[in-house]
N, CA, C, O and CB atoms as a CASP TS submission, in Angstrom:
PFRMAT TS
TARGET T0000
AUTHOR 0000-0000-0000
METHOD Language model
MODEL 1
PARENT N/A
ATOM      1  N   UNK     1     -64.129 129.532  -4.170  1.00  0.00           N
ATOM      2  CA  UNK     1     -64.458 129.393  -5.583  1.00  0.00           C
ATOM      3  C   UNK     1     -65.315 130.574  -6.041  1.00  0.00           C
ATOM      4  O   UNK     1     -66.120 130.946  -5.187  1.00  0.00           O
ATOM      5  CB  UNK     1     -65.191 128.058  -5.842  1.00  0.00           C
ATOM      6  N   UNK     2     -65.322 131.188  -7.095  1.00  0.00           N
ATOM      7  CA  UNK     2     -65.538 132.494  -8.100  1.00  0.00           C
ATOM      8  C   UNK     2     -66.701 131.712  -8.421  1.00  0.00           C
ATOM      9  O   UNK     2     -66.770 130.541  -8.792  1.00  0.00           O
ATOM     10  CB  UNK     2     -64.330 133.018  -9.480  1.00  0.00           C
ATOM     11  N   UNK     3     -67.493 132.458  -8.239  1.00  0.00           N
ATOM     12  CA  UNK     3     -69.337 131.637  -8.946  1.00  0.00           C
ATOM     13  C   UNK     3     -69.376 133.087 -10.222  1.00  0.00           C
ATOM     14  O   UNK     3     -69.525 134.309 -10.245  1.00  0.00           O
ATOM     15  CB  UNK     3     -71.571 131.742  -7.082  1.00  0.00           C
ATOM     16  N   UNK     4     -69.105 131.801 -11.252  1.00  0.00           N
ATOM     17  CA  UNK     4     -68.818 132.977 -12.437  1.00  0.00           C
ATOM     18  C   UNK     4     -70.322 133.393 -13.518  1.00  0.00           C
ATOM     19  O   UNK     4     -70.187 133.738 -14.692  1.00  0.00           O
ATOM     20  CB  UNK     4     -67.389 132.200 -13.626  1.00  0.00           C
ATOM     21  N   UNK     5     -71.636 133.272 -12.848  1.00  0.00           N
ATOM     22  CA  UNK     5     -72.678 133.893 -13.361  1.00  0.00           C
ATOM     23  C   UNK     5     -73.365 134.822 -12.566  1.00  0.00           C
ATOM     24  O   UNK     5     -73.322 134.896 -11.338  1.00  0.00           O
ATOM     25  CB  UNK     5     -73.464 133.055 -13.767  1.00  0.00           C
ATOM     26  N   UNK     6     -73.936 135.453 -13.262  1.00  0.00           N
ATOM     27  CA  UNK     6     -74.589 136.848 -12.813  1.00  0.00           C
ATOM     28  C   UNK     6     -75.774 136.496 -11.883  1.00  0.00           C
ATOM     29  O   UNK     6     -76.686 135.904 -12.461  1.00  0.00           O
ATOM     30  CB  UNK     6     -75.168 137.787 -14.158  1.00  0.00           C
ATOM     31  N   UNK     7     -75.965 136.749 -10.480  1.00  0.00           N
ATOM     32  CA  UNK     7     -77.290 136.584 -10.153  1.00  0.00           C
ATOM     33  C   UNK     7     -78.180 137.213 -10.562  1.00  0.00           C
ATOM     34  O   UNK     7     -79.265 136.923 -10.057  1.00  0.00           O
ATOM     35  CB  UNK     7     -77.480 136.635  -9.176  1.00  0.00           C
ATOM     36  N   UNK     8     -78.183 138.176 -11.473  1.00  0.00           N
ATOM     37  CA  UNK     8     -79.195 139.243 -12.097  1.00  0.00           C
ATOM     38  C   UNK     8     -80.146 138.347 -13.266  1.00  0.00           C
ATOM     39  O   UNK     8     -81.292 137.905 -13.174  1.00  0.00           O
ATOM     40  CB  UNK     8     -78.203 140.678 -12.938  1.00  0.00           C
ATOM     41  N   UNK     9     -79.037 138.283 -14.513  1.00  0.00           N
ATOM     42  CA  UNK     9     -79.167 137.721 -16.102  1.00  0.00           C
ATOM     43  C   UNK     9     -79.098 136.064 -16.100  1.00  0.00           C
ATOM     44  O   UNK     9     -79.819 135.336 -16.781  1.00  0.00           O
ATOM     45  CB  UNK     9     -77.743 138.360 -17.153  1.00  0.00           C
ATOM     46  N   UNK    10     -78.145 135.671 -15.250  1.00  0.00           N
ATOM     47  CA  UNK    10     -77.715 134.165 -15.033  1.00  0.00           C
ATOM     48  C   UNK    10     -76.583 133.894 -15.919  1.00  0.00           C
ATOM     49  O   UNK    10     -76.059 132.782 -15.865  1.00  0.00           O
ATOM     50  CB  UNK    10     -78.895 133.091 -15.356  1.00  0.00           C
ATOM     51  N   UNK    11     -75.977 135.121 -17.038  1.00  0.00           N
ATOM     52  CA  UNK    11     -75.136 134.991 -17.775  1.00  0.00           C
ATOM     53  C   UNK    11     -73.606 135.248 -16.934  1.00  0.00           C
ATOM     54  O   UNK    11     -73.465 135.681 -15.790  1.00  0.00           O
ATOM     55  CB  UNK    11     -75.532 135.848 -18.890  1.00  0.00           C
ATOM     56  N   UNK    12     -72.552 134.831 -17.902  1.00  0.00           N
ATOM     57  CA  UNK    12     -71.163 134.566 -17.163  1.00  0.00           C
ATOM     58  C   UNK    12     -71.002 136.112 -16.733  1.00  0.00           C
ATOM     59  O   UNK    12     -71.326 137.073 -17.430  1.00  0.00           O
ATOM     60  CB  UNK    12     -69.729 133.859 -18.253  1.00  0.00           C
ATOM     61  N   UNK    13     -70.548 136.149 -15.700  1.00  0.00           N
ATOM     62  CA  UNK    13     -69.855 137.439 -15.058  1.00  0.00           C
ATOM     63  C   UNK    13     -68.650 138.299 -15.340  1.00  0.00           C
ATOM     64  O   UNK    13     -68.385 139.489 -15.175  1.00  0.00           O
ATOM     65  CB  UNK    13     -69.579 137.141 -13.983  1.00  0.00           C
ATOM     66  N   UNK    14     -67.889 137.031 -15.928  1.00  0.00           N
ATOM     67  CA  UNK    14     -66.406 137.833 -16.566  1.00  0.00           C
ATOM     68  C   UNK    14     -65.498 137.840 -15.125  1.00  0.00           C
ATOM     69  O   UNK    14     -64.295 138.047 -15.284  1.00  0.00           O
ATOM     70  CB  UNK    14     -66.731 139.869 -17.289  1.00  0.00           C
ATOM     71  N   UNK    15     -66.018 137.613 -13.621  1.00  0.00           N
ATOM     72  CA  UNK    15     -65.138 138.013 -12.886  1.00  0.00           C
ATOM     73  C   UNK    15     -63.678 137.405 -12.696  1.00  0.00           C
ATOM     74  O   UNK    15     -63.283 136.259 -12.486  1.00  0.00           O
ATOM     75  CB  UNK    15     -65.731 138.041 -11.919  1.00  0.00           C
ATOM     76  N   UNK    16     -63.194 138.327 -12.814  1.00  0.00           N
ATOM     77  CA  UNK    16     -61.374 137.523 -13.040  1.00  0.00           C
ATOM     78  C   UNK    16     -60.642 137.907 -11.534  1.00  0.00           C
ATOM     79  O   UNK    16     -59.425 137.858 -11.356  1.00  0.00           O
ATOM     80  CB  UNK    16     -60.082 138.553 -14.732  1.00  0.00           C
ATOM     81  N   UNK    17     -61.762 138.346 -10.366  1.00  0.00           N
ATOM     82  CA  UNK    17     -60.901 138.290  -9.255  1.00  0.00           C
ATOM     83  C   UNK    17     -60.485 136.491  -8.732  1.00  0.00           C
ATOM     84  O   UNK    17     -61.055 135.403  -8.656  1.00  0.00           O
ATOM     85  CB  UNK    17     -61.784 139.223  -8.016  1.00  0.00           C
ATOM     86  N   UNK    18     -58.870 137.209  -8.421  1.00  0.00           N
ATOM     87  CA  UNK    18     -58.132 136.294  -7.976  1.00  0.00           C
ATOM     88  C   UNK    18     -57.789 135.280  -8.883  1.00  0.00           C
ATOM     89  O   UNK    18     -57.407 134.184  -8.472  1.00  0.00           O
ATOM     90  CB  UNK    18     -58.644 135.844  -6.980  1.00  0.00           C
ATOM     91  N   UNK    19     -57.916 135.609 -10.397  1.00  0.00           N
ATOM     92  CA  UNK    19     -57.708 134.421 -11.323  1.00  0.00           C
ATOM     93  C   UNK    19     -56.278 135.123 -11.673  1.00  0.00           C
ATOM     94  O   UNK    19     -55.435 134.230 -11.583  1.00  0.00           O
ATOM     95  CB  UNK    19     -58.985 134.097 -12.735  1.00  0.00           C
ATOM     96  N   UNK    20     -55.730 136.211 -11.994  1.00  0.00           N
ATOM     97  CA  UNK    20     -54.879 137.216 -12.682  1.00  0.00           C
ATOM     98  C   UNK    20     -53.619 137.069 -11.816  1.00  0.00           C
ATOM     99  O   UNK    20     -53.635 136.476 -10.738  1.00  0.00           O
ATOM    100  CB  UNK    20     -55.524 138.800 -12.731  1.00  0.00           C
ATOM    101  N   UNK    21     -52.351 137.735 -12.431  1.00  0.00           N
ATOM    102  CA  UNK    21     -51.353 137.941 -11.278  1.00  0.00           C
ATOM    103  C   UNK    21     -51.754 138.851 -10.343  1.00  0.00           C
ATOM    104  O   UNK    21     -50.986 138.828  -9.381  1.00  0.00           O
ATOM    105  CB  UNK    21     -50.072 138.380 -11.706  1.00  0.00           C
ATOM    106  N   UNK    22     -52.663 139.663 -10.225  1.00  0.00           N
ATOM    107  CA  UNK    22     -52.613 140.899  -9.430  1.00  0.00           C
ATOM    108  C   UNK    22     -54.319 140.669  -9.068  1.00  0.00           C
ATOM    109  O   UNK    22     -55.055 141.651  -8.967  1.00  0.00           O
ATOM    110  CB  UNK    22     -52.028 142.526 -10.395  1.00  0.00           C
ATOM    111  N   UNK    23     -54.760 139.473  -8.918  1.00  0.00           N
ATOM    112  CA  UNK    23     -55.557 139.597  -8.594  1.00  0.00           C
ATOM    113  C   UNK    23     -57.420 140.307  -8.725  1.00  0.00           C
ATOM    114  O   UNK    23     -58.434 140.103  -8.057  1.00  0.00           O
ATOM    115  CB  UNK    23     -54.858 139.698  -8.145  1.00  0.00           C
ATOM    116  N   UNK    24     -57.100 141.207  -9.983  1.00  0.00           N
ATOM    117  CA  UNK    24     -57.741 142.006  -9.723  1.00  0.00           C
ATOM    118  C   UNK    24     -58.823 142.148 -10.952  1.00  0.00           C
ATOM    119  O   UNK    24     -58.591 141.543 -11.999  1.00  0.00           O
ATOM    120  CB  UNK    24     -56.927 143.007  -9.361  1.00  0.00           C
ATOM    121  N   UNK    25     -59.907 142.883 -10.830  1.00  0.00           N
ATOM    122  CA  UNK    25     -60.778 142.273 -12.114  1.00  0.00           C
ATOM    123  C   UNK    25     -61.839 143.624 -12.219  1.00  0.00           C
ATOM    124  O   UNK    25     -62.033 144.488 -11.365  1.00  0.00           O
ATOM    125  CB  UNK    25     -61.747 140.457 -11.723  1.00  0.00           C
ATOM    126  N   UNK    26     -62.380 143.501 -13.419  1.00  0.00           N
ATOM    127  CA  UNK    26     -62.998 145.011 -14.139  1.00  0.00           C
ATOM    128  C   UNK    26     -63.812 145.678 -12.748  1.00  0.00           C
ATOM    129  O   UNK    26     -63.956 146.865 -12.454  1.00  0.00           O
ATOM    130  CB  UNK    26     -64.412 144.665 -15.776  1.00  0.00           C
ATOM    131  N   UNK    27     -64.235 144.563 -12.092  1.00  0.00           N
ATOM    132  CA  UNK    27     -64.782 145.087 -11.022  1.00  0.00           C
ATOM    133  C   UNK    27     -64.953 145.674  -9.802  1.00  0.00           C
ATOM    134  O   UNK    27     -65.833 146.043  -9.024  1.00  0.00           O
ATOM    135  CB  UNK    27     -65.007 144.785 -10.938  1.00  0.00           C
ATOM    136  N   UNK    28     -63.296 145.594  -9.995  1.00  0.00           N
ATOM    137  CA  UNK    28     -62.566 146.761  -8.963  1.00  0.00           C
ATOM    138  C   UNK    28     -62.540 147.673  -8.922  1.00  0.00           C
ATOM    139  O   UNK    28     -62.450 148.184  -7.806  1.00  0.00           O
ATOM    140  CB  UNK    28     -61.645 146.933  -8.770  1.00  0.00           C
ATOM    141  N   UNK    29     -62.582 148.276  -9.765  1.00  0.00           N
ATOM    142  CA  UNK    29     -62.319 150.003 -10.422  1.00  0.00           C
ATOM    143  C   UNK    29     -63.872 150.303 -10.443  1.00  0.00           C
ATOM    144  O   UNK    29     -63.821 151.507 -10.191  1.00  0.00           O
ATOM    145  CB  UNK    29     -61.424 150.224 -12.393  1.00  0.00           C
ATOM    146  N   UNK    30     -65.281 150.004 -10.580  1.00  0.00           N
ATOM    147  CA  UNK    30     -66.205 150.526 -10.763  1.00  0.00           C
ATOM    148  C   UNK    30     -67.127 150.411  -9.743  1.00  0.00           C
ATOM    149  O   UNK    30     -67.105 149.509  -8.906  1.00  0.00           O
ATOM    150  CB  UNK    30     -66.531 150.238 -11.760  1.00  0.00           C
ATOM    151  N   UNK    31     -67.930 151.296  -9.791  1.00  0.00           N
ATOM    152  CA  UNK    31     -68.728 151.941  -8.561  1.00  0.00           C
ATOM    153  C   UNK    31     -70.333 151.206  -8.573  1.00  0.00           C
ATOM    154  O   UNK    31     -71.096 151.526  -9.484  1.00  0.00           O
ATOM    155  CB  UNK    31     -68.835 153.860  -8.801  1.00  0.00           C
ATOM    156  N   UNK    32     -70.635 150.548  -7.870  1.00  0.00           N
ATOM    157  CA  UNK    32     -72.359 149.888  -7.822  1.00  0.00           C
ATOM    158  C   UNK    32     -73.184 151.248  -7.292  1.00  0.00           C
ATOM    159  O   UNK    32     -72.745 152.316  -6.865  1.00  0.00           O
ATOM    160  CB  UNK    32     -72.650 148.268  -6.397  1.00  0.00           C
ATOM    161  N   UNK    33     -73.983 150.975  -7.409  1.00  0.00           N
ATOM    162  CA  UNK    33     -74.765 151.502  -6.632  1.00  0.00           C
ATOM    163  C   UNK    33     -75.665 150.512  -5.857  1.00  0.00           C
ATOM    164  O   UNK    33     -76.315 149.580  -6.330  1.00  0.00           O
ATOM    165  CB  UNK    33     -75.408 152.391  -7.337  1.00  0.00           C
ATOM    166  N   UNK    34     -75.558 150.945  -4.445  1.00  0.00           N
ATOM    167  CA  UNK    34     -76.164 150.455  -3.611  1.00  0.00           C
ATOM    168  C   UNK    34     -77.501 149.695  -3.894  1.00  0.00           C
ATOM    169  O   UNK    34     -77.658 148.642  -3.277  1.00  0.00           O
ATOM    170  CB  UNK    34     -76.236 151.336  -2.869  1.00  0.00           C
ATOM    171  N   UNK    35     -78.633 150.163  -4.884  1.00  0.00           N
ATOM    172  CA  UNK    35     -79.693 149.938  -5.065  1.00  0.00           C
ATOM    173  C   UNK    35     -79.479 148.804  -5.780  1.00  0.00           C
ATOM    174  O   UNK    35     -80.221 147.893  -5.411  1.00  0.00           O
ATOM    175  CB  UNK    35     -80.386 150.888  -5.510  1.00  0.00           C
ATOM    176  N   UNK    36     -78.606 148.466  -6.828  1.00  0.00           N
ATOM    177  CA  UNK    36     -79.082 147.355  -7.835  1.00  0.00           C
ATOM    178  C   UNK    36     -78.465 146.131  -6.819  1.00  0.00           C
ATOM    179  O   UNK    36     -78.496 145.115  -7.512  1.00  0.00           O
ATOM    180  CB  UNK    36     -78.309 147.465  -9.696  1.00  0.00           C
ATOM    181  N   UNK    37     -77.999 145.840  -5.672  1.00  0.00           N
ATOM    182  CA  UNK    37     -77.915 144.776  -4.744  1.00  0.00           C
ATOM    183  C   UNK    37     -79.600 144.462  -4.082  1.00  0.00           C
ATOM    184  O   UNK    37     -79.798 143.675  -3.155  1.00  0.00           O
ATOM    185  CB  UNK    37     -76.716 145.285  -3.514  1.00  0.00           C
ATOM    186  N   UNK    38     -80.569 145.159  -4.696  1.00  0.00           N
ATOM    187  CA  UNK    38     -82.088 144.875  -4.356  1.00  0.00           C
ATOM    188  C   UNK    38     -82.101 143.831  -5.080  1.00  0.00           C
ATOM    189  O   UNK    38     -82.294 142.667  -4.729  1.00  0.00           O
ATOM    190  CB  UNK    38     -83.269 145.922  -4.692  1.00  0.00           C
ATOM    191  N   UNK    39     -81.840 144.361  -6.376  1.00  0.00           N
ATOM    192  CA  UNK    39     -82.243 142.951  -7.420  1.00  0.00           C
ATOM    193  C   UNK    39     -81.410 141.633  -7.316  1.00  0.00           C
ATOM    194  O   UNK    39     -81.638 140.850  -8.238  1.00  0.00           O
ATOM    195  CB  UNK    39     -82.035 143.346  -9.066  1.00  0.00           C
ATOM    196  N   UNK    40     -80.659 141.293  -6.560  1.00  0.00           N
ATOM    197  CA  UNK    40     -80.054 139.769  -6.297  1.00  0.00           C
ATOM    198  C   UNK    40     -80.070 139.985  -5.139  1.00  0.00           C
ATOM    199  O   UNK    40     -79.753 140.857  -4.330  1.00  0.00           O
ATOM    200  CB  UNK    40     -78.639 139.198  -6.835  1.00  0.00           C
ATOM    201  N   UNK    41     -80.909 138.124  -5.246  1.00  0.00           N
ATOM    202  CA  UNK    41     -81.405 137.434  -4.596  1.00  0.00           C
ATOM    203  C   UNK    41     -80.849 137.586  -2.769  1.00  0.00           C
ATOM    204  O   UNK    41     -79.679 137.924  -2.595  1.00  0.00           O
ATOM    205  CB  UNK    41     -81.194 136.221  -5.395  1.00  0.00           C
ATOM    206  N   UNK    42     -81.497 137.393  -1.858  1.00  0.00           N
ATOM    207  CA  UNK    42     -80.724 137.559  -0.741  1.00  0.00           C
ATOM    208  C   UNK    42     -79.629 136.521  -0.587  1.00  0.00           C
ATOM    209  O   UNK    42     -78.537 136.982  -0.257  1.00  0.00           O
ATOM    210  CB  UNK    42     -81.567 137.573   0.384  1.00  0.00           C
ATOM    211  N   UNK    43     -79.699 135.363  -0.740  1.00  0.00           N
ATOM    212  CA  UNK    43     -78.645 134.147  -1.236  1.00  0.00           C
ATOM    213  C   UNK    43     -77.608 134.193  -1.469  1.00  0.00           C
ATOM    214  O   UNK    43     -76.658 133.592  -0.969  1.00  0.00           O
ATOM    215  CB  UNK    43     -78.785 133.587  -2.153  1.00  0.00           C
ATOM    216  N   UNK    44     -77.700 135.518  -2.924  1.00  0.00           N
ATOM    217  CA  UNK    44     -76.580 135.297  -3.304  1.00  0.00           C
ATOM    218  C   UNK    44     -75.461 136.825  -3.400  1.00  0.00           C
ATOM    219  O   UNK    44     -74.529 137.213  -4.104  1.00  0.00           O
ATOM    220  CB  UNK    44     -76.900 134.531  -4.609  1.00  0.00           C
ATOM    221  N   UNK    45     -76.193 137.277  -2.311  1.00  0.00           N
ATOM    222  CA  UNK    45     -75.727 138.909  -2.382  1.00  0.00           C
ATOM    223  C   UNK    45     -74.264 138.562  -1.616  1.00  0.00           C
ATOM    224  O   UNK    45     -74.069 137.864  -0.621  1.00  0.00           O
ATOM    225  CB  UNK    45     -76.967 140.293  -1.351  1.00  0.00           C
ATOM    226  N   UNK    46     -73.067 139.503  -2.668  1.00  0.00           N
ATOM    227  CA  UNK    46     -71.881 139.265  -1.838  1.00  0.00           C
ATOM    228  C   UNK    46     -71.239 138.376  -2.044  1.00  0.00           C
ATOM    229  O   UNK    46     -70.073 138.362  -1.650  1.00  0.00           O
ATOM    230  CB  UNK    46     -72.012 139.158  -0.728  1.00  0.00           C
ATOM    231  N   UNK    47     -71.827 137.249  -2.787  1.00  0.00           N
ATOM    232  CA  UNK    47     -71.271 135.988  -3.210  1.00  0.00           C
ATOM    233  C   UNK    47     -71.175 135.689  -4.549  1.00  0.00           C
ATOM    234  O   UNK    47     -70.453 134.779  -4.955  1.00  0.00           O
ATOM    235  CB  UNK    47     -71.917 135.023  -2.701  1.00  0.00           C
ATOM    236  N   UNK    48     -71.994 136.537  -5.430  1.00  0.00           N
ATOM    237  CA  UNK    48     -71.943 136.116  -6.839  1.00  0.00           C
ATOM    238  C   UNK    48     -72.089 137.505  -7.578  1.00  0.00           C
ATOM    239  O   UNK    48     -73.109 138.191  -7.514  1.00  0.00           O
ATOM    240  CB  UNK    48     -73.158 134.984  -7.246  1.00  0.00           C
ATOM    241  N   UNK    49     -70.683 137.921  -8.455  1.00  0.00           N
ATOM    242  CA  UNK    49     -70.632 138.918  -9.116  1.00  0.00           C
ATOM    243  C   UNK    49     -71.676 139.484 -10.071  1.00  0.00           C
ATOM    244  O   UNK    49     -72.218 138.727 -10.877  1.00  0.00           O
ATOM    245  CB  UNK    49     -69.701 138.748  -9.598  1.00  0.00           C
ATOM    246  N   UNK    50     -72.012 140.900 -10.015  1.00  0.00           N
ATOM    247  CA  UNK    50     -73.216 141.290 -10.735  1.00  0.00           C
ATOM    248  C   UNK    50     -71.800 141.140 -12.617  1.00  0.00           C
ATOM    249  O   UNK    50     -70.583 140.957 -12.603  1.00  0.00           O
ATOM    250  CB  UNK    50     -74.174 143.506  -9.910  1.00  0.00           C
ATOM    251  N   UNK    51     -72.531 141.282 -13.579  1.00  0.00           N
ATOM    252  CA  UNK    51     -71.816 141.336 -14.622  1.00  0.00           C
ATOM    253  C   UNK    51     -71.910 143.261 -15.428  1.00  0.00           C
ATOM    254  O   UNK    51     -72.722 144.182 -15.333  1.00  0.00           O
ATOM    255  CB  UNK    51     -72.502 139.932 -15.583  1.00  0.00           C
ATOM    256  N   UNK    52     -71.046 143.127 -15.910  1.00  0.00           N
ATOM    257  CA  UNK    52     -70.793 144.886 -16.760  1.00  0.00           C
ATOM    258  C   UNK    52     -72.258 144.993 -17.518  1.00  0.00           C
ATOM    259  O   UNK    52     -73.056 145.927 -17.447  1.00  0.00           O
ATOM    260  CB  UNK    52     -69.133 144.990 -18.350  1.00  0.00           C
ATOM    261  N   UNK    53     -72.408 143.436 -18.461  1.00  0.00           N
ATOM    262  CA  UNK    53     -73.621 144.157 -18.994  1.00  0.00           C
ATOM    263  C   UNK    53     -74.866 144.861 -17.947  1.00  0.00           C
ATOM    264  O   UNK    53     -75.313 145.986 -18.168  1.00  0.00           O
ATOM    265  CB  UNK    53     -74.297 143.060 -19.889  1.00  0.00           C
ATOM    266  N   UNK    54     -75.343 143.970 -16.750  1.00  0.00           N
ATOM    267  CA  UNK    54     -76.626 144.580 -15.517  1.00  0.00           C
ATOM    268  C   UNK    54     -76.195 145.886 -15.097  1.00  0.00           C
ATOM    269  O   UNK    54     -77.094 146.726 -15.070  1.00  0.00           O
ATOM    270  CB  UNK    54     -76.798 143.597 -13.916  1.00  0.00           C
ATOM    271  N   UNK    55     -74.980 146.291 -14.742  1.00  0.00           N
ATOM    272  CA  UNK    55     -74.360 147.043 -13.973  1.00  0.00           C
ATOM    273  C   UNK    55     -75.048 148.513 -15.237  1.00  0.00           C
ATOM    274  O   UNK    55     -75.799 149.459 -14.998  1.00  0.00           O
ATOM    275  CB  UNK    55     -72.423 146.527 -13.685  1.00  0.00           C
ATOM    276  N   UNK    56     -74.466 148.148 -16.327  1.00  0.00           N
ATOM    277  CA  UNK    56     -74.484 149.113 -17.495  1.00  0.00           C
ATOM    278  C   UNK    56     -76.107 149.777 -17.684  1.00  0.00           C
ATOM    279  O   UNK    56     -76.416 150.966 -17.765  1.00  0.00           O
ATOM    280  CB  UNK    56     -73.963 148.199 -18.962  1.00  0.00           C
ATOM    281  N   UNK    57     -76.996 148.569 -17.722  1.00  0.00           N
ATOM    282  CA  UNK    57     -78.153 148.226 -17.962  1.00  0.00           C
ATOM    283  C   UNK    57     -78.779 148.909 -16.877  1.00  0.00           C
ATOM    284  O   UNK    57     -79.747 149.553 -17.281  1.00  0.00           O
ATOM    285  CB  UNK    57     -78.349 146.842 -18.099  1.00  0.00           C
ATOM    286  N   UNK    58     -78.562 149.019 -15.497  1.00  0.00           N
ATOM    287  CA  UNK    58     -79.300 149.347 -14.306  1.00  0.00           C
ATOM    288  C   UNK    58     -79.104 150.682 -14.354  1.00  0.00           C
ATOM    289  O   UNK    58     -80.121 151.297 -14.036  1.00  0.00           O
ATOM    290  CB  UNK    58     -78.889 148.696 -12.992  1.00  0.00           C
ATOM    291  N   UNK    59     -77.809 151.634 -14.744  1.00  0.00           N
ATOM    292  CA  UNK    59     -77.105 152.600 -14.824  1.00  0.00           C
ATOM    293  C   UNK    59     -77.919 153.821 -16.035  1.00  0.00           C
ATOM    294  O   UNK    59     -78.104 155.038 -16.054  1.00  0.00           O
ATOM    295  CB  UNK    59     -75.641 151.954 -15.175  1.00  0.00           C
ATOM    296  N   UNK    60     -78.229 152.656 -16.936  1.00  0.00           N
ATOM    297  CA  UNK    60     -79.240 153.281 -17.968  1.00  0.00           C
ATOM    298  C   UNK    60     -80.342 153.841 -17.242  1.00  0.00           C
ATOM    299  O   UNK    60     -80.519 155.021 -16.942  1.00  0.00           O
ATOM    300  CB  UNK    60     -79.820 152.243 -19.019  1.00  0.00           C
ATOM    301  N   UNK    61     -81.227 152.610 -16.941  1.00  0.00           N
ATOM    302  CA  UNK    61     -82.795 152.916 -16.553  1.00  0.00           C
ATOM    303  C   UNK    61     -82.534 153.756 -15.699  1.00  0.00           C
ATOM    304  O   UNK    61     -83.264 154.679 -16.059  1.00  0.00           O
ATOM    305  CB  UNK    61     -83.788 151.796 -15.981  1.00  0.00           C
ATOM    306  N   UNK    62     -81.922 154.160 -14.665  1.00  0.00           N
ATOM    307  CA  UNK    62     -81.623 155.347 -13.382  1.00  0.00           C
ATOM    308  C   UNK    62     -81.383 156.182 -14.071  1.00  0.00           C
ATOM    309  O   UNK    62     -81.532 157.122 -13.291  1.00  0.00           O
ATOM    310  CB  UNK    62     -80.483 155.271 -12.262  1.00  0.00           C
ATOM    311  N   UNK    63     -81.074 156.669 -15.101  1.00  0.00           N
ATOM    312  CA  UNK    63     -80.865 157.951 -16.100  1.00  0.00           C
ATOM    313  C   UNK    63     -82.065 158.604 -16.835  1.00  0.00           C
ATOM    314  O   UNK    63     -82.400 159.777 -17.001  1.00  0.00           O
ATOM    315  CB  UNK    63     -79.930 157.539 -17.246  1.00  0.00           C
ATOM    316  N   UNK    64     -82.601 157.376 -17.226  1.00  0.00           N
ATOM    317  CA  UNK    64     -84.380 157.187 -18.047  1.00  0.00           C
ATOM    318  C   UNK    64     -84.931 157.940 -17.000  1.00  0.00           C
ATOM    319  O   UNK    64     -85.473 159.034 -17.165  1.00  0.00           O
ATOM    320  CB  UNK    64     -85.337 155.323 -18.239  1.00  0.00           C
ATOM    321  N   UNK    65     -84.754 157.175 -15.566  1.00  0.00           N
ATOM    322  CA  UNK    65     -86.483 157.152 -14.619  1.00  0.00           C
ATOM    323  C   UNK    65     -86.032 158.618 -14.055  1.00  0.00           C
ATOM    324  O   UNK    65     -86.994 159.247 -13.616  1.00  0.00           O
ATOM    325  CB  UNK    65     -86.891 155.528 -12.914  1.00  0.00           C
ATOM    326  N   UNK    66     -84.772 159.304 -13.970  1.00  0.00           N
ATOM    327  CA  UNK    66     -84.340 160.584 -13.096  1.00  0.00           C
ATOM    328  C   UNK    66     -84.635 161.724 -14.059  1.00  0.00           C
ATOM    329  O   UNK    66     -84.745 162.899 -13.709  1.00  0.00           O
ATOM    330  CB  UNK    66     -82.637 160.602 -12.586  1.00  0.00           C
ATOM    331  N   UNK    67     -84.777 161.177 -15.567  1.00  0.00           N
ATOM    332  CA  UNK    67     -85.131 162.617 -16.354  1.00  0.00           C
ATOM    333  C   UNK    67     -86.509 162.884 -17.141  1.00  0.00           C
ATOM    334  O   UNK    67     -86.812 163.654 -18.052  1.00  0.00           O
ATOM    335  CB  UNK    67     -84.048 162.822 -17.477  1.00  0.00           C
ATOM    336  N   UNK    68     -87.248 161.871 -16.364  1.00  0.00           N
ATOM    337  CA  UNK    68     -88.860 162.306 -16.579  1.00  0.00           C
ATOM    338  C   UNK    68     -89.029 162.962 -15.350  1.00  0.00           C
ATOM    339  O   UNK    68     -90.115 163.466 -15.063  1.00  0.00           O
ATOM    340  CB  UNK    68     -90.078 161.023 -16.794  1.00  0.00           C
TER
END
């Protein structure tokens, strides 16, 4: 079963793996970075999809904190 909230926000994830014919979901195609798996929980790492908005959001502040 797809645990369809964010362990980050607690908001829905959007993840559509394995719901689709092909299986496959926005979150295939895009790249994490290793670091924002700090911020969820040890629990639920691996088990519960981060969502586009955190992903977007984490992607920001690493842009902020690298150009001071």
């Amino acid at each position: 079963m797809i645990n369809k909230y964010c362990p980050i926000c607690g908001e829905e994830n959007e993840c559509m793996t394995g719901a689709g014919e092909h299986g496959n979901c926005w979150c295939d195609i895009e790249e994490f970075p290793n670091e924002i798996f700090e911020l969820v929980p040890v629990e639920s790492r691996r088990k519960h999809c981060i969502c586009k908005k955190c992903l977007n959001k984490y992607r920001e502040e690493q842009k902020i904190t690298k150009n001071r």
